[in-house]
N, CA and C of each residue as an Amber inpcrd file, in Angstrom:
protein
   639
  18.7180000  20.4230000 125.1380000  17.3900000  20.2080000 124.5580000
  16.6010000  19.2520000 125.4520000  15.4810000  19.4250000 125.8170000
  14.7420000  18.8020000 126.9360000  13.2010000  18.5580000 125.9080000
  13.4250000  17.0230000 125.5770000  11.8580000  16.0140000 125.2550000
  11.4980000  15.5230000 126.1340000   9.7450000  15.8160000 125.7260000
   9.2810000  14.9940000 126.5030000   8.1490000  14.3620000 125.6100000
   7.6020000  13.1620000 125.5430000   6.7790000  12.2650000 124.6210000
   6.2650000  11.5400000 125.5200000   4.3100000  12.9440000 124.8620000
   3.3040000  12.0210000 125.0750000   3.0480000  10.4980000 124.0990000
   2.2790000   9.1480000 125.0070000   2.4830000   8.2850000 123.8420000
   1.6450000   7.5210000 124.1180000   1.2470000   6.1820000 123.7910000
   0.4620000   5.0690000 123.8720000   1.2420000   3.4870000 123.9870000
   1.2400000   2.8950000 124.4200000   2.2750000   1.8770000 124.3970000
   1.7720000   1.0340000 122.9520000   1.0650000   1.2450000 122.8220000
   0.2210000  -0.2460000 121.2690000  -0.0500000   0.9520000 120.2210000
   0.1690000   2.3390000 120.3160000   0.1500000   3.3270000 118.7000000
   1.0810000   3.0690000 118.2950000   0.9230000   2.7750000 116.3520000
   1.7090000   2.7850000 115.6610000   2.5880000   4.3660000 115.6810000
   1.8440000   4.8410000 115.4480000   2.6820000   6.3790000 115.6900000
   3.6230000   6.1760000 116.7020000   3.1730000   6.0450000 117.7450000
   4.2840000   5.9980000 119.0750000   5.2510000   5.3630000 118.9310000
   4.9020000   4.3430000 118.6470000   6.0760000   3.0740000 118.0540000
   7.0850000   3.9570000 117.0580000   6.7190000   4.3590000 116.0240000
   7.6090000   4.9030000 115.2330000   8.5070000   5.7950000 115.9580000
   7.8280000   6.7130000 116.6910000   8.7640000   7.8260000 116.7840000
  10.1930000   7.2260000 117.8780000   9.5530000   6.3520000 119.0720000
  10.0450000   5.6140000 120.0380000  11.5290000   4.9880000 119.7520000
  10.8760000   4.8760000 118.4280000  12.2160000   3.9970000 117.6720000
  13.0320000   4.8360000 117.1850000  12.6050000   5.4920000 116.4590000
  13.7830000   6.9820000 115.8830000  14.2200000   7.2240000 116.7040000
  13.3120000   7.7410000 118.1700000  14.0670000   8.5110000 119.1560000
  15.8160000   7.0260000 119.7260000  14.9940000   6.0370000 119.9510000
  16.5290000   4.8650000 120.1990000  17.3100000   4.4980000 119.5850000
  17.2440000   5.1100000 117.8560000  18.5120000   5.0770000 116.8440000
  19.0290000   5.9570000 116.8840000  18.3890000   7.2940000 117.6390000
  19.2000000   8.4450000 117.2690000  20.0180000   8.8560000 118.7800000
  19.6390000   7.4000000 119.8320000  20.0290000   7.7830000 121.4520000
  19.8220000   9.1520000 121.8330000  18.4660000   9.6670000 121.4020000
  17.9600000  10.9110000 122.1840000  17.0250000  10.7570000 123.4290000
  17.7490000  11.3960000 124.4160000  16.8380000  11.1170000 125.6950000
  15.5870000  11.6930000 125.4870000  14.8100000  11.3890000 126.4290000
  13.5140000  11.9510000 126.8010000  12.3650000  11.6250000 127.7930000
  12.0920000  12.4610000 128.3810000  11.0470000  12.0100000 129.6030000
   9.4300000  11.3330000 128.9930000   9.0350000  10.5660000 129.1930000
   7.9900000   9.8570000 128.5770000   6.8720000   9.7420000 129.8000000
   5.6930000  10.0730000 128.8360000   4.3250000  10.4260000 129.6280000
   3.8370000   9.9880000 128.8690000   2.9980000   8.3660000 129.6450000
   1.8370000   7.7610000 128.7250000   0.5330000   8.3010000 129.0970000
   0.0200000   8.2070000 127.7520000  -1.3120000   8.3400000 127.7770000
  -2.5600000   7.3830000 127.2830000  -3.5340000   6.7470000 128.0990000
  -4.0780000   5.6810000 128.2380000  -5.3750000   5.4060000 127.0790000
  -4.9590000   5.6840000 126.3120000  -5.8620000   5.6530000 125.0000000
  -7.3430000   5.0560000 125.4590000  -7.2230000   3.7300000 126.1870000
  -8.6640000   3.3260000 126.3740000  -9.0780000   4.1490000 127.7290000
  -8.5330000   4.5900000 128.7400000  -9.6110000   5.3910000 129.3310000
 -10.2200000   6.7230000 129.0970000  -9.7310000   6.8260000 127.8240000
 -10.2160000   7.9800000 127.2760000  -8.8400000   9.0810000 127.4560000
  -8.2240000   9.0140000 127.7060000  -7.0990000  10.3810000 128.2560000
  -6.7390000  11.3910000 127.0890000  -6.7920000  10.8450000 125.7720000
  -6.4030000  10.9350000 124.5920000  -7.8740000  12.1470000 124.0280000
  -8.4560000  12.4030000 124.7470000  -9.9560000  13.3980000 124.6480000
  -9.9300000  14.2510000 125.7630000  -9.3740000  14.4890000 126.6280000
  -9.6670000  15.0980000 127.5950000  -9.1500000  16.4820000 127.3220000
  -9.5440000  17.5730000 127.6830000  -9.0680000  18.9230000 127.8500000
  -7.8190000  19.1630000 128.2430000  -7.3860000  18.0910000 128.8220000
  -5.8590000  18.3980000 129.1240000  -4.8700000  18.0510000 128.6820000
  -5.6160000  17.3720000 127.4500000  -4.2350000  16.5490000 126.2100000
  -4.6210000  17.3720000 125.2470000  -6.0810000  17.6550000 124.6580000
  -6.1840000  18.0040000 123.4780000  -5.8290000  19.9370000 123.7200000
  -5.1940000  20.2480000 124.7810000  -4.6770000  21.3930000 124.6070000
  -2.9050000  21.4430000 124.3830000  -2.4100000  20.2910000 124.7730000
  -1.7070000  20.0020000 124.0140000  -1.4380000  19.3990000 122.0430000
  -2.5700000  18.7200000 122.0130000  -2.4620000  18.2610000 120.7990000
  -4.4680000  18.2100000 120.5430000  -4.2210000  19.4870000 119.2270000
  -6.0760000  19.4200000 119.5870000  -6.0800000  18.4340000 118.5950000
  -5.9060000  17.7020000 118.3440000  -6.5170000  16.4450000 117.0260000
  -6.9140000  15.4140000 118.2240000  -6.3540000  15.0350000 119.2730000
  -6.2760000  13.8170000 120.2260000  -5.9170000  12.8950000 119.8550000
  -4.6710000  13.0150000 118.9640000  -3.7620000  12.0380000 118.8150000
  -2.3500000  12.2040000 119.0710000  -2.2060000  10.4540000 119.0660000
  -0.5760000  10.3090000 119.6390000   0.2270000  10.0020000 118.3870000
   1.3790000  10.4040000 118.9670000   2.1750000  10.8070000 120.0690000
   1.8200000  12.6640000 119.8010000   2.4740000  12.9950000 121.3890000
   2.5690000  14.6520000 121.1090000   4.3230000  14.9510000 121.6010000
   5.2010000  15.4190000 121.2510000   6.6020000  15.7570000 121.2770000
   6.4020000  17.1390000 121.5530000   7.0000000  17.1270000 123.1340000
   7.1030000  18.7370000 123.2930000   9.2320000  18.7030000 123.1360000
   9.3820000  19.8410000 122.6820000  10.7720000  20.1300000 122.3560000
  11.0850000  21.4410000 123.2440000  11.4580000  21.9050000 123.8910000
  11.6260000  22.5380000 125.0340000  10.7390000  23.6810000 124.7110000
   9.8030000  22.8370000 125.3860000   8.1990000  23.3870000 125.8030000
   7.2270000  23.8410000 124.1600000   7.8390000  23.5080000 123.3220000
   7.0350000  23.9950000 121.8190000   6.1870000  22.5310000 121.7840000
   5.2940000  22.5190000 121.5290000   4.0420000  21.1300000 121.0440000
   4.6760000  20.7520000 119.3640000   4.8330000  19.5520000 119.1050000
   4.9600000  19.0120000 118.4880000   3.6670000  17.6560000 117.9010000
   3.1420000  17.8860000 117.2570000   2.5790000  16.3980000 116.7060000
   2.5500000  15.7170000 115.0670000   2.1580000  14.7030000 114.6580000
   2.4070000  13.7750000 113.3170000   3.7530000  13.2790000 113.4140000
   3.9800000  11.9900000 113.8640000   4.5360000  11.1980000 113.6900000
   6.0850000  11.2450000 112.7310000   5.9480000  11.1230000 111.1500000
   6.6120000  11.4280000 110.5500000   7.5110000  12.8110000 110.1050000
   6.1400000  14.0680000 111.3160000   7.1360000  15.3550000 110.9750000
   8.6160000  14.9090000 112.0360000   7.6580000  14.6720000 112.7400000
   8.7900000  14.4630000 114.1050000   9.8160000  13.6800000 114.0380000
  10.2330000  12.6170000 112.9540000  10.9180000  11.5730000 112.9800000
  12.0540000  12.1710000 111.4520000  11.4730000  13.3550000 110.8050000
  11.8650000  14.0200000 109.8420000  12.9960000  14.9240000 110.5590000
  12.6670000  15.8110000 111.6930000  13.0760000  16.4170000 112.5090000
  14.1570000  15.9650000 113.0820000  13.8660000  14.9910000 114.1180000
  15.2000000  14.1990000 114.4390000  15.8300000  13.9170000 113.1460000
  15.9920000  13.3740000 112.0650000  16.8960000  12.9660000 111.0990000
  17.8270000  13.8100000 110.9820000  17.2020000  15.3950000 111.0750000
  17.6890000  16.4590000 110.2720000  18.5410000  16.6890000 111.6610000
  18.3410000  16.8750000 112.5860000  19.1790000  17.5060000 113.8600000
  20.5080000  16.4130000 114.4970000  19.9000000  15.0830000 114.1710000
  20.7530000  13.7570000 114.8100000  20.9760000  12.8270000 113.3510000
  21.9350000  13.3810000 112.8020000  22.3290000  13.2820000 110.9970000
  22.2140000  11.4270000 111.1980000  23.1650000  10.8290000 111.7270000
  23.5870000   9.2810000 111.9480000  22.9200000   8.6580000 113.5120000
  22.7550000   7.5300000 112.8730000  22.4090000   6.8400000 111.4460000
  21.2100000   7.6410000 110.8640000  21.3020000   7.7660000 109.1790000
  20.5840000   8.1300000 108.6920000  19.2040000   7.4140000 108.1020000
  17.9220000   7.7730000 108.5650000  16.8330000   7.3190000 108.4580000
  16.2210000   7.4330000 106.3280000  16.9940000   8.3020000 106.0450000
  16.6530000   8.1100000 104.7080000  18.3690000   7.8140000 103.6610000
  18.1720000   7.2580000 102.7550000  19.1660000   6.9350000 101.5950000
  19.8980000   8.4630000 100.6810000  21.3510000   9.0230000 100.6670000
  21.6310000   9.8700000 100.5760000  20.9900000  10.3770000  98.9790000
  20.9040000   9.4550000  98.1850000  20.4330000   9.6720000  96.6730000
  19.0580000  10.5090000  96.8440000  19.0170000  11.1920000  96.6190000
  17.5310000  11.8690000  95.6400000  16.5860000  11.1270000  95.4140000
  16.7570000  10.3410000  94.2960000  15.4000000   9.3350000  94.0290000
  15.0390000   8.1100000  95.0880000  16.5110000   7.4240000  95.4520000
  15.9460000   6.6330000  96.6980000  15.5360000   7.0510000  97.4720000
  15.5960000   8.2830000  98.4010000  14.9700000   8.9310000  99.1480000
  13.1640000   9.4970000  98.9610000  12.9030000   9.3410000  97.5770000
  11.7160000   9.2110000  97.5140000  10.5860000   8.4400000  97.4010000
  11.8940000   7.0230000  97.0530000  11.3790000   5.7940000  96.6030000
  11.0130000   5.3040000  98.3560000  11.8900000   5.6860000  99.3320000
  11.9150000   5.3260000 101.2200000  10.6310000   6.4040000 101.4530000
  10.5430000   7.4070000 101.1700000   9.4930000   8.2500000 101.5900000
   8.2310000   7.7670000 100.9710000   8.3310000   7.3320000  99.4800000
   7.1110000   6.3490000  99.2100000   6.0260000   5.4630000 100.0960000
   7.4700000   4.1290000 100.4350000   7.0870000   2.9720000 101.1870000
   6.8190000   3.8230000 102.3870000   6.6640000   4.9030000 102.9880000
   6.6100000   5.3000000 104.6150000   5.0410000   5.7190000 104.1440000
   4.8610000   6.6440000 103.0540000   3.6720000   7.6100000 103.3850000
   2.5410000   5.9310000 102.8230000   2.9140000   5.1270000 102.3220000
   1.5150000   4.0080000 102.0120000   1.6550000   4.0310000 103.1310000
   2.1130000   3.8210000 104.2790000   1.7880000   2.7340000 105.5400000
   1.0120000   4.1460000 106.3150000   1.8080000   5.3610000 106.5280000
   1.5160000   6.5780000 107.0850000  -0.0740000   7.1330000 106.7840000
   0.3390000   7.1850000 105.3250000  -0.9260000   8.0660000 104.7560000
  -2.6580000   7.2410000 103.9400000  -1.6130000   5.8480000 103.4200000
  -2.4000000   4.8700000 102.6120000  -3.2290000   3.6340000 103.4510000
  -2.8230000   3.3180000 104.6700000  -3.1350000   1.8340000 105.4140000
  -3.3350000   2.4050000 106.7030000  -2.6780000   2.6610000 107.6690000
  -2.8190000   2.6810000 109.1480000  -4.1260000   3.4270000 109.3520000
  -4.0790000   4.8560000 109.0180000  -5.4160000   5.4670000 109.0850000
  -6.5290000   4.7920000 108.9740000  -6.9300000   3.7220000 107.9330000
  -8.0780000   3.3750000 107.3530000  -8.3120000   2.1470000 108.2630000
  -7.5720000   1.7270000 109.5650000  -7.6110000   0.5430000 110.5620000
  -7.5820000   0.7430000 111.7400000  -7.4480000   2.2810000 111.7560000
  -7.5830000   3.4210000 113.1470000  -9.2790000   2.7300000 113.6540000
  -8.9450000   2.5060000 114.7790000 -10.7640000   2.5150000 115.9230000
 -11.6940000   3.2390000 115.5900000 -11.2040000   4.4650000 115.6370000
 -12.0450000   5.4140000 115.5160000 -13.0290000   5.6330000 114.5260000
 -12.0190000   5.1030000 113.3670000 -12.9490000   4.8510000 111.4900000
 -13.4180000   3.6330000 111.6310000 -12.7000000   2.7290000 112.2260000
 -14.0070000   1.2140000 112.3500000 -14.9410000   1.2100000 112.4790000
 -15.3660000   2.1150000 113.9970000 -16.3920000   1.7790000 114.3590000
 -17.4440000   2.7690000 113.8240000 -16.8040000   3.5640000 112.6770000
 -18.1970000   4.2420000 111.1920000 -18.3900000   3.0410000 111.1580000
 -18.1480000   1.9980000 110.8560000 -18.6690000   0.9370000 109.8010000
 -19.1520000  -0.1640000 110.4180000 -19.2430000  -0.1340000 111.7260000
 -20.0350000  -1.4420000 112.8740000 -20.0530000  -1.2860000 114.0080000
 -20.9670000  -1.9100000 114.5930000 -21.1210000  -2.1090000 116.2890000
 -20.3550000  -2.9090000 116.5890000 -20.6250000  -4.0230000 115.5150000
 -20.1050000  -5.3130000 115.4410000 -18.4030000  -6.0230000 115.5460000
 -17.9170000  -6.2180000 115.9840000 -16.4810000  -6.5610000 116.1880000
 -15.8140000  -7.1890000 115.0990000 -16.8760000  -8.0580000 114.6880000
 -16.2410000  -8.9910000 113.9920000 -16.6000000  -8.7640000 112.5530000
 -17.0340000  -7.5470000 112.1430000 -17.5550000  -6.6850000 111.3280000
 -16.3780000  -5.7250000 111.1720000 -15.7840000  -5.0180000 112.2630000
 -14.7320000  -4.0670000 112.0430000 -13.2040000  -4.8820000 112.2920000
 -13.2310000  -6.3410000 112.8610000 -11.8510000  -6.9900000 112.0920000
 -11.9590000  -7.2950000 110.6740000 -12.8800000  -7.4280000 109.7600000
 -12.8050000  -7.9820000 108.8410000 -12.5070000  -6.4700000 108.0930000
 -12.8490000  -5.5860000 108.2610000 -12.5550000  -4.0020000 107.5320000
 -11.2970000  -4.0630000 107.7090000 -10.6790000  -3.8850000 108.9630000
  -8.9440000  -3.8250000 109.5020000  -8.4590000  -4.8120000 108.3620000
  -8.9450000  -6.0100000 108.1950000  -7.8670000  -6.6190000 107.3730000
  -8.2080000  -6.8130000 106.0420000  -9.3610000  -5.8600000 105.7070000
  -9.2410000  -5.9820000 104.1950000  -8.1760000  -4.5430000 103.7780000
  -8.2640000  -3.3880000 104.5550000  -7.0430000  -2.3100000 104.2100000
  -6.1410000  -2.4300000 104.6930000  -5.3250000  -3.3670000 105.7310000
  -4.3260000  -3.5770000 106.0620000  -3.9610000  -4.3520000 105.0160000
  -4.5840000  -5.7920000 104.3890000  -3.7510000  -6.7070000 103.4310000
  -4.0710000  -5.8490000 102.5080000  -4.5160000  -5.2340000 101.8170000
  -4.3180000  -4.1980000 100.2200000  -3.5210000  -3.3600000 100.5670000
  -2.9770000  -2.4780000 102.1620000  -2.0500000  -1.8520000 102.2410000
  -0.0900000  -2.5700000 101.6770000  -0.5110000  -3.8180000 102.4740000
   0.7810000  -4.3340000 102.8100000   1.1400000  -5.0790000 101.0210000
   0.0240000  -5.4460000 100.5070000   0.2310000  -6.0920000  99.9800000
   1.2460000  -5.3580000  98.4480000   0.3990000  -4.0860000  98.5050000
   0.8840000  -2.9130000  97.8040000   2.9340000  -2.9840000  97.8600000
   2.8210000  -2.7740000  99.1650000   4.0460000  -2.0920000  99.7990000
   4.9200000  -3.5320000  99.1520000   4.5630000  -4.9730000  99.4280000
   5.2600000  -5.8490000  99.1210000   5.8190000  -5.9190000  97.4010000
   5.0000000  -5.2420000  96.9480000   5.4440000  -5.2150000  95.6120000
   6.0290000  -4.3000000  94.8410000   5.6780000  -2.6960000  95.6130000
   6.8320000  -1.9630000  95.8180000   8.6050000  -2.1390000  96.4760000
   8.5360000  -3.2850000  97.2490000  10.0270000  -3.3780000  97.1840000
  10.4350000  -4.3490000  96.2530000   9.6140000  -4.8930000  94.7840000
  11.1040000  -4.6020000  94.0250000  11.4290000  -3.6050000  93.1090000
  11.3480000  -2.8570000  93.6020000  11.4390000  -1.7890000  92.8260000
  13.0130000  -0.6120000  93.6820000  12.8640000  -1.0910000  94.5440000
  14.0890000  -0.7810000  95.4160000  15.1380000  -1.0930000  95.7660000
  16.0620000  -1.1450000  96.5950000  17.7050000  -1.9730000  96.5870000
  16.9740000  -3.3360000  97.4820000  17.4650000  -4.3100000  97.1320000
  17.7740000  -5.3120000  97.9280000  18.7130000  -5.8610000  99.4330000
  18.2310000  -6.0400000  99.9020000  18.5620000  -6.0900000 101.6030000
  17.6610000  -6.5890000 102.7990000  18.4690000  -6.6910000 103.8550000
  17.5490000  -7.1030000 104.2910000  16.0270000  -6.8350000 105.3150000
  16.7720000  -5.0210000 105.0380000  15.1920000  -4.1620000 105.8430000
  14.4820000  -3.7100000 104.2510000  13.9200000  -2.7740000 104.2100000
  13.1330000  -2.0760000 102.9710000  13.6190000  -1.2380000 102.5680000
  15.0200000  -1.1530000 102.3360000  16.0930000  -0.6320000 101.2960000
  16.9790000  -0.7750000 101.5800000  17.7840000  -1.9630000 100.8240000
  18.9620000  -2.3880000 101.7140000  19.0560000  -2.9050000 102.9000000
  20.7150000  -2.7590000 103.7420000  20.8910000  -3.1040000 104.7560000
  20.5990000  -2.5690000 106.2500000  20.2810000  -0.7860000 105.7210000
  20.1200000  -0.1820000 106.6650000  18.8410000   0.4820000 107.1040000
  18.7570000   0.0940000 108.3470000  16.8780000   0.9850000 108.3200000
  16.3120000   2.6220000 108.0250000  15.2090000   2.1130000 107.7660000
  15.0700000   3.4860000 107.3350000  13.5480000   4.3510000 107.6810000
  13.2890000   5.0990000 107.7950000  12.1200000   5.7660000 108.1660000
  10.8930000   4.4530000 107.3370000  11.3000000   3.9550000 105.9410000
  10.0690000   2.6250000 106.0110000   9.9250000   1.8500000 106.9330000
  10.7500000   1.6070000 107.6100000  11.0750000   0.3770000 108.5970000
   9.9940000   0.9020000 109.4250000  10.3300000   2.0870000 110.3990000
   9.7100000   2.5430000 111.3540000   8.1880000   2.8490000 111.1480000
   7.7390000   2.5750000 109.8220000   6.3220000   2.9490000 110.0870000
   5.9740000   1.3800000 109.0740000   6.4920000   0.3100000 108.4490000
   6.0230000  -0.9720000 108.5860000   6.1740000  -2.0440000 109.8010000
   6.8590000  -1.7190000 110.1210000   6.7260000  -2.4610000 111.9420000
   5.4460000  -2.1680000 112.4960000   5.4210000  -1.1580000 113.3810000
   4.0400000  -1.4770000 113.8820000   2.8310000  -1.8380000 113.2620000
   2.8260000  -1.7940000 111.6800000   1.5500000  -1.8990000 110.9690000
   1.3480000  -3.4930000 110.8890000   2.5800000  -3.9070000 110.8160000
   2.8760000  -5.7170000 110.6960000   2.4920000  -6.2410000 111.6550000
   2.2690000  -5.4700000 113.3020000   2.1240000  -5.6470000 114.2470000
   0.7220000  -5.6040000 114.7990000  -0.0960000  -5.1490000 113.6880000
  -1.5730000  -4.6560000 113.8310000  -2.1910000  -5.8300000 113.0340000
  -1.2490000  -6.2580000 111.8020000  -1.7720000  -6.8280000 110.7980000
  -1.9010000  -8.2710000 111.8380000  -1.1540000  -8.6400000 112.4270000
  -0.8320000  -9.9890000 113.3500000  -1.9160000  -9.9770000 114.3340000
  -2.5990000  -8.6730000 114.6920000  -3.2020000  -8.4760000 116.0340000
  -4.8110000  -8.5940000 115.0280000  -4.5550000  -8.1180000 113.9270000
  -6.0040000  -8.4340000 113.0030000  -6.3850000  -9.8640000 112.4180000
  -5.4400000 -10.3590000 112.4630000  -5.0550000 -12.0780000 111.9400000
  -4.9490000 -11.8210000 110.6470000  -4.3560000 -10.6990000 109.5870000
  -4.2640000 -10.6330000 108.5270000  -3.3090000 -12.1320000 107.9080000
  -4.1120000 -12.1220000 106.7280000  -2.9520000 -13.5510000 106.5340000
  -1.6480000 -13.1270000 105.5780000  -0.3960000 -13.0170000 106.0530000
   1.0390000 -12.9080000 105.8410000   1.6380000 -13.7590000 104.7660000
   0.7940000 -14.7150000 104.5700000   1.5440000 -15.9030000 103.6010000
   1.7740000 -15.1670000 101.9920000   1.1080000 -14.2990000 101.9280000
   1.6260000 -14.1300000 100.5650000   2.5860000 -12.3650000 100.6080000
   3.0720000 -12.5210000 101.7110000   3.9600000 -11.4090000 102.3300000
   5.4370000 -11.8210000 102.7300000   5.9790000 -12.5310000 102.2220000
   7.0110000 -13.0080000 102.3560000   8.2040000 -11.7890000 102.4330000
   8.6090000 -10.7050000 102.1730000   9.6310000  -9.7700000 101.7860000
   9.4400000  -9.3790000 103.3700000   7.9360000  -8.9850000 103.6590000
   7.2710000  -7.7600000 104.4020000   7.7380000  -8.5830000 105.9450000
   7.4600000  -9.9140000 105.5990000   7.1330000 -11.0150000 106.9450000
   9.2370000 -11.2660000 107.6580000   9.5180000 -10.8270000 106.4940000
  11.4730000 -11.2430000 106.6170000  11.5790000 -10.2530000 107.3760000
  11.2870000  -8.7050000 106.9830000  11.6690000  -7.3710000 107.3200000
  11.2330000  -7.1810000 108.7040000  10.0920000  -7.4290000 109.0200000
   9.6190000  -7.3600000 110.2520000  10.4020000  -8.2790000 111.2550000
  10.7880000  -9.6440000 110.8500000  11.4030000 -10.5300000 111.7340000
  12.8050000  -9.9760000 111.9710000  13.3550000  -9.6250000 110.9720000
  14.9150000  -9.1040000 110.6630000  14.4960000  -7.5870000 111.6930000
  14.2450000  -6.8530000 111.6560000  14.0190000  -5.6910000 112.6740000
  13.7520000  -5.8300000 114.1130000  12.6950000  -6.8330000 114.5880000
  12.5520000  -7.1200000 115.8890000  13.5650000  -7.5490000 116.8660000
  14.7590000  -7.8710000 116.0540000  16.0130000  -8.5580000 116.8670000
  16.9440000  -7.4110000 116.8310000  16.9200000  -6.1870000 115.9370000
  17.7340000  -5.0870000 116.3390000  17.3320000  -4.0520000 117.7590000
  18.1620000  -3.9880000 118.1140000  18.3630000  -3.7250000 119.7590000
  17.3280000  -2.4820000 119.6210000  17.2250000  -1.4310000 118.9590000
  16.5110000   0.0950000 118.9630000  14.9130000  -0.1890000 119.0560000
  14.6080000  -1.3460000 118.1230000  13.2020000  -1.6930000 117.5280000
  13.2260000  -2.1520000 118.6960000  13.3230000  -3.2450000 119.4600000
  13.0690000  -3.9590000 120.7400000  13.1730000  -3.0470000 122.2460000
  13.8420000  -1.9560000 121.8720000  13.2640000  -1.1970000 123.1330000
  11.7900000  -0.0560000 122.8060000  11.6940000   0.3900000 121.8300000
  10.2560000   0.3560000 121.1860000   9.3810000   0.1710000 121.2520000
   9.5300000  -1.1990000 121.2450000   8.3400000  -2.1950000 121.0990000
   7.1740000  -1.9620000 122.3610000   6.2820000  -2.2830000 121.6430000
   5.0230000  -2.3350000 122.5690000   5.3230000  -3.1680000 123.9320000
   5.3870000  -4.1400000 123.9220000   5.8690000  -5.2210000 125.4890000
   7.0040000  -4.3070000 125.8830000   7.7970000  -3.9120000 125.8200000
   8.7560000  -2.9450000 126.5840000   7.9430000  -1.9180000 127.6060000
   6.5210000  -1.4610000 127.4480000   5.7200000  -0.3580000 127.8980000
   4.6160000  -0.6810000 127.8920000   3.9110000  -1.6550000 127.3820000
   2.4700000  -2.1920000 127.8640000   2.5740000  -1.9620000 129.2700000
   3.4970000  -2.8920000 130.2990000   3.2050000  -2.9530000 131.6070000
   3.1550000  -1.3770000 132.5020000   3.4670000  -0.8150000 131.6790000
   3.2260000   0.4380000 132.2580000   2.4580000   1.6430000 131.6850000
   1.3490000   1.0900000 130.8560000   0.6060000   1.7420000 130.0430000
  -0.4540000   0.7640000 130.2140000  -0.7770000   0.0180000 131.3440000
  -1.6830000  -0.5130000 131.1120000  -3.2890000  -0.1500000 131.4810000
  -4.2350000   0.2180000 131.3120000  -5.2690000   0.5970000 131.3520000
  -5.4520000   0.6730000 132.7800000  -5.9100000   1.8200000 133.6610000
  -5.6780000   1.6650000 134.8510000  -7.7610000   1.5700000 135.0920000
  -8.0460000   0.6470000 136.7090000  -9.6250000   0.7580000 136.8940000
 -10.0280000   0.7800000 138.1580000
C-alpha cells in the first residue's frame, strides 16, 4: 500500500491524521502544501481535492479527503492500537467528543470564516476565541460523563485526542483563556509527551513548511 499526504504543518486536520498515521506506524511520503502562499487554491491541488482543503490522502493513487474519514479508515485496516473504545455506547460517547471539535468548534475559527466577519485582526481573534472557548468549554463538561483517565476516555488515546490537540493548540495561538479548562489543559499536556503526538506536532514540520518568498 503506497500513501502519500498532502498537508499543512499548523492544520488541525493535518495534525490529526499525522498522528493516527504515527500510532498506527504507517509509512508515507509527505507533500506539504503552503497554505499561505496560496497552494491550497491552485488548479493543481484543487484537482486533487476540489474543496482546497487539507489534508488530501492519496491511497495507491485513489484521492482521499476529511480528516476523520481518513483516520476512521486507518482504524479499520491497522486494528491496534485502537483509536475508538470496544463498547458500543463508549464509542459514541469518543465519536461525540471528536465530531464537537471536528464538526462544532474548529470550522467556526477556520481563516477563511473569520475574515466574513472583519478586516480587522483583532476583530477576528476575538471571534476565534469566543467559538473556540464555547467549543472547549462544552467538551470539558462532556468528559464527565465518560471513563476517567488520563486522555479523554481513560488511559488510552483515542480519535478525541487527535482532534482536541490541535484545537488546544489554536486555542493557545488565540490566547483563549484555559483557566477554567482544567481536564482539557491535563489532556493536552499528558499527550504532548507521548512519542506519536510529538512527531505530529506542528514544530516537527514548520521548518519545512515554511512559507517560501
Amino acid at each position: 500500500m503506497n500513501l502519500t499526504l498532502h498537508h499543512y504543518w499548523r492544520s488541525s486536520c493535518s495534525w490529526r491524521v499525522r498522528w493516527a498515521l504515527e500510532l498506527k506506524k504507517v509509512p508515507y511520503q509527505s507533500v506539504p502544501v503552503n497554505i499561505l502562499a496560496g497552494e491550497h487554491q491552485t488548479g493543481a491541488y484543487k484537482a486533487l481535492n476540489p474543496s482546497g482543503q487539507l489534508p488530501t490522502l492519496v491511497v495507491d493513487g485513489r484521492l482521499f479527503s476529511e480528516s476523520l474519514a481518513i483516520i476512521d479508515w486507518l482504524d479499520e485496516i491497522v486494528p491496534e492500537p485502537a483509536l475508538y473504545p470496544s463498547h458500543a455506547l463508549d464509542k459514541m460517547f469518543v465519536k461525540q467528543l471528536a465530531l464537537k471539535i471536528v464538526a462544532g468548534t474548529q470550522p467556526l475559527q477556520n481563516p477563511s470564516l473569520l475574515k466574513l466577519f472583519s478586516n480587522d485582526e483583532a476583530e477576528r481573534k476575538k471571534h476565534a476565541q469566543h467559538f473556540i472557548g464555547n467549543g472547549l468549554a462544552v467538551y470539558e463538561s462532556l468528559l464527565d460523563r465518560g471513563q476517567p483517565g488520563q486522555f479523554s476516555f481513560g488511559d488510552q488515546i483515542t480519535v478525541a485526542d487527535l482532534c482536541l490537540v490541535p484545537q488546544v493548540y489554536n486555542a493557545l495561538r488565540f490566547s483563549v483563556d484555559m483557566s477554567k479548562l482544567p481536564r482539557i489543559t491535563k489532556i493536552y499536556e499528558a499527550c504532548l509527551k507521548t512519542s506519536a503526538c510529538d512527531r505530529a506536532a506542528p514544530h516537527m514540520w514548520g521548518q519545512a513548511l515554511l512559507p517560501t518568498h
